[in-house]
C-alpha positions as a Markdown table, in Angstrom:
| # | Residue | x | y | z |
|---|---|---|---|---|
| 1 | Unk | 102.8 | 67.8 | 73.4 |
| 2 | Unk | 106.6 | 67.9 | 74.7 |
| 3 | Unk | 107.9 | 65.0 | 75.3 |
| 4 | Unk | 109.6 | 63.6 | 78.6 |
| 5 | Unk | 113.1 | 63.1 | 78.6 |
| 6 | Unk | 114.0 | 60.6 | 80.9 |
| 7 | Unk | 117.3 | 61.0 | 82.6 |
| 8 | Unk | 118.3 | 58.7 | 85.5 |
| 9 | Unk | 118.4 | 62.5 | 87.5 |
| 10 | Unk | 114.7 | 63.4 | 85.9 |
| 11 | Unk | 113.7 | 60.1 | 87.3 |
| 12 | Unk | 115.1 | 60.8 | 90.8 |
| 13 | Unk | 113.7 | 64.1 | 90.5 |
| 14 | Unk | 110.4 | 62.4 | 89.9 |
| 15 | Unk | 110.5 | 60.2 | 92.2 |
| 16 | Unk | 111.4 | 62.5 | 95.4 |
| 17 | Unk | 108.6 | 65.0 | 94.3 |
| 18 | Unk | 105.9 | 62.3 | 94.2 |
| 19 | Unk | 107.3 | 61.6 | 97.8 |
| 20 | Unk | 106.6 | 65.2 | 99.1 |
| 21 | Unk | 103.7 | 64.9 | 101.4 |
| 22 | Unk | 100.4 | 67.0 | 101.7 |
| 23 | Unk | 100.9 | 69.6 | 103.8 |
| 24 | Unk | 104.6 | 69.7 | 103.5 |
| 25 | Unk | 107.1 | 71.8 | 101.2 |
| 26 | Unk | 110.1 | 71.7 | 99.7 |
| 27 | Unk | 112.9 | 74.1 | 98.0 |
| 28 | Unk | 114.2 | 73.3 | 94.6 |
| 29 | Unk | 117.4 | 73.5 | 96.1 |
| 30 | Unk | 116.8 | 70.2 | 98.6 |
| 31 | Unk | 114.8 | 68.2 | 95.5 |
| 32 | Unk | 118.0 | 68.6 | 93.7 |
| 33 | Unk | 119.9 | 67.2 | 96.6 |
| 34 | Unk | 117.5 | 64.6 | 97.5 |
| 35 | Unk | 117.8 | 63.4 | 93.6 |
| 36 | Unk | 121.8 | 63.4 | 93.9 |
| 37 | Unk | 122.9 | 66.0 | 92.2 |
| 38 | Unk | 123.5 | 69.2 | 94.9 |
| 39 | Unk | 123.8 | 71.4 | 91.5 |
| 40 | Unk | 120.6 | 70.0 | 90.2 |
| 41 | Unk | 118.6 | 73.0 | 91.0 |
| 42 | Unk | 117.8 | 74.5 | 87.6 |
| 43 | Unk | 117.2 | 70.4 | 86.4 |
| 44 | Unk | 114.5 | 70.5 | 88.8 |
| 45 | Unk | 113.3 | 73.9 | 87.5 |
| 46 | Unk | 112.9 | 72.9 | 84.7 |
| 47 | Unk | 110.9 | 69.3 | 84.9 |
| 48 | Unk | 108.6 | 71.1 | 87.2 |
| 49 | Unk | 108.1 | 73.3 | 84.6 |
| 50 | Unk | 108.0 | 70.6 | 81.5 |
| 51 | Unk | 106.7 | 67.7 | 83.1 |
| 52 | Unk | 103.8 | 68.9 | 86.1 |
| 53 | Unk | 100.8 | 68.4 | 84.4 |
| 54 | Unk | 101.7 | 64.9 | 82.2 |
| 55 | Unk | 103.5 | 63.3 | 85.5 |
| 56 | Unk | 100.9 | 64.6 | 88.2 |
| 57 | Unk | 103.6 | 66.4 | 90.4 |
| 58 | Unk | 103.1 | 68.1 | 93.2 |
| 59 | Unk | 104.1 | 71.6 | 91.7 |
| 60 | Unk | 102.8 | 73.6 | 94.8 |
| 61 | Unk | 104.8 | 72.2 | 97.2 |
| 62 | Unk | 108.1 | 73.1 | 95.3 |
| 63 | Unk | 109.1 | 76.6 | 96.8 |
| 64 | Unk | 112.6 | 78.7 | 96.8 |
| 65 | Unk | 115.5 | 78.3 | 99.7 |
| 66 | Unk | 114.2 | 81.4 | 101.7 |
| 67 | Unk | 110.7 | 80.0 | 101.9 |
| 68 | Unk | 108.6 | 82.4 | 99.3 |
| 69 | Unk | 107.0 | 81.2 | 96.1 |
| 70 | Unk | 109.2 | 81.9 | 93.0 |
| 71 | Unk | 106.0 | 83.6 | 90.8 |
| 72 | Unk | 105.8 | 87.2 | 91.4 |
| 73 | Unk | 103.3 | 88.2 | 94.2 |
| 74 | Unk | 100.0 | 88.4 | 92.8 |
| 75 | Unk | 100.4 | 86.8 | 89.5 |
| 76 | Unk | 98.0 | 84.2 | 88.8 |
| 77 | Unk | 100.4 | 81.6 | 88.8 |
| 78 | Unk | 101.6 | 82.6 | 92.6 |
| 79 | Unk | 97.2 | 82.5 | 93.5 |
| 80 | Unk | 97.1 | 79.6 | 92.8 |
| 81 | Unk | 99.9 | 78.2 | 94.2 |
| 82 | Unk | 99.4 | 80.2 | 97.6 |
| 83 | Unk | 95.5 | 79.0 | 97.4 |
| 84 | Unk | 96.6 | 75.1 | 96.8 |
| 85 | Unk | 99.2 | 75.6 | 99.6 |
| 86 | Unk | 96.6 | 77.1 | 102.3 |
| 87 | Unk | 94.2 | 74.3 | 101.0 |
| 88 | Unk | 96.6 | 71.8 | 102.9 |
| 89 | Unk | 97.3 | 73.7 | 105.5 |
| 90 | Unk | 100.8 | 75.8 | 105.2 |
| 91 | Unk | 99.9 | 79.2 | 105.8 |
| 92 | Unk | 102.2 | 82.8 | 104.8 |
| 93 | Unk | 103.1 | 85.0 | 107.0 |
| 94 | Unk | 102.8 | 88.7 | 106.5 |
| 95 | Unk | 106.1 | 88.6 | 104.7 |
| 96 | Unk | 104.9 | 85.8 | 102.3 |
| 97 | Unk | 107.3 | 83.6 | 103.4 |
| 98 | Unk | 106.6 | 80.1 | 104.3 |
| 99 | Unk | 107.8 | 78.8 | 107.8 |
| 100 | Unk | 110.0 | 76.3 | 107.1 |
| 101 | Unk | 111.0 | 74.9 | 110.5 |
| 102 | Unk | 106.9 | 74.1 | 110.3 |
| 103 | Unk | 106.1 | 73.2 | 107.0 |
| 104 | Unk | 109.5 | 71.8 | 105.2 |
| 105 | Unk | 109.4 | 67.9 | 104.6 |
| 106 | Unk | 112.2 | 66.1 | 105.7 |
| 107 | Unk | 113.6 | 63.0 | 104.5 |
């Protein structure tokens, strides 16, 4: 098991995707920002990545600046992700891309 390092921006980060709420998205991009570092984007990459399953976070919600999910179409990982998404609601469009003047939380 990895364990969590836990920066004062890993905690931010943390903290601000717990906040994202059902039905609602956010980019990587604007987590980073939220968390106070605008250049954060890759941190947040990467707890998503190392930290989802021991700290509960809402992974699916977590989507790239121009509203698509980052896993390559039809990979199991973007399935589920697209299923979990459509389970609360957020739909794609025919371009698999995610409305985001409908669907992005803002803070």
């Amino acid at each position: 098991m990895r364990k969590f390092l836990a920066t004062e921006f890993s905690l931010r980060v943390v903290a601000t995707l717990k906040k994202i709420p059902k039905g609602k998205v956010a980019t990587y991009s604007q987590i980073a920002r939220l968390a106070g570092n605008p250049n954060g984007t890759r941190g947040v990459v990467w707890i998503l990545h190392s930290s989802s399953s021991i700290k509960n976070l809402p992974w699916h919600r977590v989507i790239n600046a121009k509203g698509k999910i980052s896993f390559p179409e039809m990979s199991p990982n973007y399935l589920k992700q697209k299923k979990l998404l459509e389970n609360e609601g957020i739909k794609l469009n025919v371009n698999s891309k995610i409305d985001l003047t409908q669907f992005q939380w803002s803070k």
